[in-house]
Each structure stands twice: as C-alpha cells, then as structure tokens.
C-alpha positions as CSV (number, residue, x, y, z in Angstrom):
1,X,-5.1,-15.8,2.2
2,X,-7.3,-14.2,-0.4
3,X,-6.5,-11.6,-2.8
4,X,-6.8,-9.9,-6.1
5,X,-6.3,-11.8,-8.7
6,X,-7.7,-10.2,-11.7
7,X,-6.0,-7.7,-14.0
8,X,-4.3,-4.6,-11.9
9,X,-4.4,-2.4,-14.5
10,X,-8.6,-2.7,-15.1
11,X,-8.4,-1.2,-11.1
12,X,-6.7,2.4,-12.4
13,X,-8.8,2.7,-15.6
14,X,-11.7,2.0,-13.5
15,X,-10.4,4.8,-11.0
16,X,-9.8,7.3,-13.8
17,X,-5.9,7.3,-12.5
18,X,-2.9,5.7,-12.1
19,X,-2.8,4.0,-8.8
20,X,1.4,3.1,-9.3
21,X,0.1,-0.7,-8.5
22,X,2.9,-2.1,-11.2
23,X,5.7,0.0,-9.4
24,X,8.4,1.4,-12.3
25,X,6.3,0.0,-14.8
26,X,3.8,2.8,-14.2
27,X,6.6,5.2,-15.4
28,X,6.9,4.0,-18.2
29,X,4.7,3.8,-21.5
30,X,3.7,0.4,-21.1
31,X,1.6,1.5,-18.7
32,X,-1.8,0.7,-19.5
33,X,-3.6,3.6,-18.3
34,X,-1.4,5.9,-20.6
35,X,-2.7,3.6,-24.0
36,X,-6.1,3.4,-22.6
37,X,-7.3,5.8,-20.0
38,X,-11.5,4.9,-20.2
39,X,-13.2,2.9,-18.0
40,X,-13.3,-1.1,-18.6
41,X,-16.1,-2.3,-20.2
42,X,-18.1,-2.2,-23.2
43,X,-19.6,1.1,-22.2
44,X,-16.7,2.2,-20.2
45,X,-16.4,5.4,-23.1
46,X,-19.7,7.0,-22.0
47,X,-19.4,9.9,-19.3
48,X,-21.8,9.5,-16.3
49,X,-22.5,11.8,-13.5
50,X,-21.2,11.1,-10.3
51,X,-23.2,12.1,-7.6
52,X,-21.9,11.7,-3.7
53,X,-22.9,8.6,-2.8
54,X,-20.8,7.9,-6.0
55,X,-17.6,9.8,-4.9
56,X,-17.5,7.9,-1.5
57,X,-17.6,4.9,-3.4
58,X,-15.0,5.5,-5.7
59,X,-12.4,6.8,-2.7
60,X,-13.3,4.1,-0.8
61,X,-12.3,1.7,-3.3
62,X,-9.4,3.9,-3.9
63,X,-7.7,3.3,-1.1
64,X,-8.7,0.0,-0.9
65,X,-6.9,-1.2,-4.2
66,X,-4.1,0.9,-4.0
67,X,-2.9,-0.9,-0.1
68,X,-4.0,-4.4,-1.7
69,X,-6.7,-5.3,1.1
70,X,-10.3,-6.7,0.5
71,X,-14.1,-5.3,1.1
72,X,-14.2,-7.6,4.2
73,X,-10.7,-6.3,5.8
74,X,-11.2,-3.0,4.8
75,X,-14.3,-2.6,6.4
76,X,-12.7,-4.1,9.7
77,X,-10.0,-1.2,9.7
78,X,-12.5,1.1,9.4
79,X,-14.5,-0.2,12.6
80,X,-11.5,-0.4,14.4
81,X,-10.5,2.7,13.3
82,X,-13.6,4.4,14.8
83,X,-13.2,2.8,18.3
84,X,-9.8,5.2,18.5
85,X,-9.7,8.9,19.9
86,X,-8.7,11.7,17.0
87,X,-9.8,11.7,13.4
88,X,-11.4,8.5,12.3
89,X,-10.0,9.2,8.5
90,X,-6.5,9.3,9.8
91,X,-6.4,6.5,12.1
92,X,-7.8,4.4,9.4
93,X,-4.8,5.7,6.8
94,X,-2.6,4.7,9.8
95,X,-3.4,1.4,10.1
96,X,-2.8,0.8,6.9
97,X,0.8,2.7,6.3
98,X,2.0,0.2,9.7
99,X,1.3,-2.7,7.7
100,X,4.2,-5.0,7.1
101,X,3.8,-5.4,3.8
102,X,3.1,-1.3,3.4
103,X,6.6,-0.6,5.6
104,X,8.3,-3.4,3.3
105,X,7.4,-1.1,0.2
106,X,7.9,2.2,2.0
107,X,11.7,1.2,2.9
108,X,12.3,0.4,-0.9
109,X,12.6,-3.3,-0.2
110,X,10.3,-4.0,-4.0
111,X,8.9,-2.3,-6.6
112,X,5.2,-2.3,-5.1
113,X,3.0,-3.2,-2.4
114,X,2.0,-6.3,-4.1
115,X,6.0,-7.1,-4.8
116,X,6.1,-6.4,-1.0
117,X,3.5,-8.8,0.4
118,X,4.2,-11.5,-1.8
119,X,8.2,-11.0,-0.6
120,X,6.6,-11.3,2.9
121,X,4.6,-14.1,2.2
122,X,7.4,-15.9,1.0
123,X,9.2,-15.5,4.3
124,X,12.0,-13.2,3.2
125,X,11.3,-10.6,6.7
126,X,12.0,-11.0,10.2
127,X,10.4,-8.4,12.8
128,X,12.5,-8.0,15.6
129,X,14.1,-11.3,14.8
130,X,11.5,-13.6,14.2
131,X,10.5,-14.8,10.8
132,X,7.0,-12.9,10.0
133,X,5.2,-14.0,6.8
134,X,1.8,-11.9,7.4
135,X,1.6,-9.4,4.9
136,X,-1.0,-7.5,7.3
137,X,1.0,-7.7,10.7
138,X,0.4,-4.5,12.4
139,X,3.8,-2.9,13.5
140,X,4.3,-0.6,16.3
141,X,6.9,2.2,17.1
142,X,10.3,0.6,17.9
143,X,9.4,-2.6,15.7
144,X,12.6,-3.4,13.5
145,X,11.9,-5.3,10.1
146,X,14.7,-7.1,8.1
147,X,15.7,-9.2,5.6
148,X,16.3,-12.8,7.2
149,X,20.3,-13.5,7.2
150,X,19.6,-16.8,5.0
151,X,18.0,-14.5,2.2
152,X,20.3,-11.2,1.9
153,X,22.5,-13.1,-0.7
154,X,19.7,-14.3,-3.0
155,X,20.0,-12.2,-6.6
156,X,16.3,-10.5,-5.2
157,X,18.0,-8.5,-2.4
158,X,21.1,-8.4,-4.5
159,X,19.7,-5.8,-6.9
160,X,17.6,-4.5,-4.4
161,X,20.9,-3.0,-2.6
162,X,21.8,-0.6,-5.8
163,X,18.2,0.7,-5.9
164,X,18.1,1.2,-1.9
165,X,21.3,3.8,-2.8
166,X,19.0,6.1,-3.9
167,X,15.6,5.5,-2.0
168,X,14.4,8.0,0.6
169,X,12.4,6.6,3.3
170,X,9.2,8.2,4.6
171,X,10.8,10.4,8.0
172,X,8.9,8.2,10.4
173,X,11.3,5.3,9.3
174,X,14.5,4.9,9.9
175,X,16.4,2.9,6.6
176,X,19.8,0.4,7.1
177,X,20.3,0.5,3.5
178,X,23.9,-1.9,4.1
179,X,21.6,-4.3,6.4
180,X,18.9,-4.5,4.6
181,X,16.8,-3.4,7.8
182,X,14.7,-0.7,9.0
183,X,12.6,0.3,11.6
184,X,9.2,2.5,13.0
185,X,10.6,5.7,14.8
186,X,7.2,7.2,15.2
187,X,3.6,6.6,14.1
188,X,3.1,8.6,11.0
189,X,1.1,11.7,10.6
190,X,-1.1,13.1,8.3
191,X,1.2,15.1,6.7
192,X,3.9,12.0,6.5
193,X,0.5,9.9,4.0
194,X,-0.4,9.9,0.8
195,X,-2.1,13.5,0.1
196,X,-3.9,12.0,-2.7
197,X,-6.3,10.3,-0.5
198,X,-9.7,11.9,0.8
199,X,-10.2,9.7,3.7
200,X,-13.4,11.7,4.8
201,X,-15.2,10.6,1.9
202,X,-14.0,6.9,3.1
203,X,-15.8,7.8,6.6
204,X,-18.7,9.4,4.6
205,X,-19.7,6.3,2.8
206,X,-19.2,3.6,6.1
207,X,-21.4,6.3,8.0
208,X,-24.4,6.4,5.6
C-alpha cells in the first residue's frame, strides 16, 4: 500500500497554506507553516509568476495531498469520475468524501485523515459488520462504519469518546457518539465539501 512518506509539513509550505494535514497540531504554533510560510527549497523565497497551466497544477495537487491519495489513484478518480452524469468536478470531490478513511475523520474518530487511514489499516473499523482495513473502500448510502467491539476499550477510542462530545458531523452522516458508529444517510453535495477546493481547475489540467 504506498503512501507519503516524506515531511507533511513541506506539502502546505509548498501549497502557500495550511492544508490541517497534522490535525490540532495545525492550531497551534507549532505549526510549521506559521514559523515558515515560503516554499521549500533553496530558492523557495523568490516570487514566481503563476500562469494557468500553473494554477491547475497546484489545485490539482491540492486536493490530492490534503485526502492522502497518490498521482496514480488520483488520476483514476478522475477517469471514473468523468464516466458519471452531472459535474465531473463534483463527482470527483465525491468520491473522495465516501472514502473510509475520509468518513473515519469526518465522524471525529482521529485527529486527521492520515490518523484515520492508518486507524483503518490497523483493523480498528467494521462496515456493516465486517472487519474493513482498506483505507480507500468506497462507501455507499446506508453503509454503517464502527469501531470493532474488541477495540472500543483500548485507551485510543477511550479519549476519543470525550472529544466525540463535542464533534459535529458533516449533515450527510449520521454520528453514534456512545457506540462509537456512524453511518452514510445521503451522498454529499456540493455545498456539504470543502469550499476551499476549485475542482474545475482539477478538470482543467486532466483535460489539457
């Protein structure tokens, strides 16, 4: 199962913004970005203009870091995204919100996506009551995700019961805060995504 390795922090100085990738750590003024907001590199100081092939780029890889996925998977969403009716843009955003690891962060289960797909790796979730450790297992409307019996009493979900006392789910999820469980209630709208995101500049740069 590849993944990103490397420093997370390089990715949001490289984006010129905070991409939350570090979860509360973001928030605070540890955060790397705040001490050191240039690019990385030795000429990462120098301003250079961006022209539009340049701005595709950058949103594309946007997106890309901030849900944890590759070039390679990226790029399939994107195809797949185009072979469904409606806006490409937003059928590509809404493949990524249903993934497990995504709906694992969304319900407040960890700190960050990439708390959330290592928690699935490990095994911690069931969907619909079978053990799922596939951080990119698509889920539909109806689908119920929850932490497996065996696990609710390790010290992880422990502390992640006080902090679920005060988390607000997304209104296309439904939250079990006292059974650790949630599920899909609808597919999630435009409106219901990160507004941050321009996904037509994602489009733009696949369709050159």
């Amino acid at each position: 199962m590849a993944r990103y390795i490397d420093p997370v922090c390089r990715l949001c100085r490289r984006e010129g913004l905070k991409l939350f990738l570090k979860g509360g750590r973001c928030y605070t003024k540890k955060c790397s970005f705040e001490r050191r907001p240039t690019p990385p590199g030795q000429h990462g100081i120098r301003r250079r203009k961006v022209g539009d092939y340049g701005l595709q780029l950058r949103e594309k890889q946007k997106v890309r870091r901030v849900y944890g996925v590759l070039e390679k998977q990226f790029r399939n969403y994107f195809i797949e995204a185009t072979r469904h009716s409606g806006v490409t843009g937003e059928a590509l955003l809404r493949s990524l919100e249903l993934r497990l690891d995504n709906v694992a962060f969304r319900l407040g289960f960890a700190p960050s996506r990439a708390a959330a797909r290592q928690m699935v790796a490990h095994g911690h979730f069931a969907v619909n009551g079978v053990p799922t450790n596939v951080p990119s297992y698509r889920l539909k409307v109806g689908d119920r995700i929850e932490v497996r019996e065996s696990h609710k009493e390790r010290t992880l979900f422990k502390d992640v019961k006080e902090t679920l006392r005060s988390h607000q789910a997304p209104e296309w999820l439904s939250l079990d805060a006292g059974k650790l469980a949630g599920s899909v209630l609808a597919l999630p709208r435009r409106d219901q995504m990160p507004p941050e995101f321009n996904e037509q500049l994602v489009v733009e740069y696949y369709s050159r």
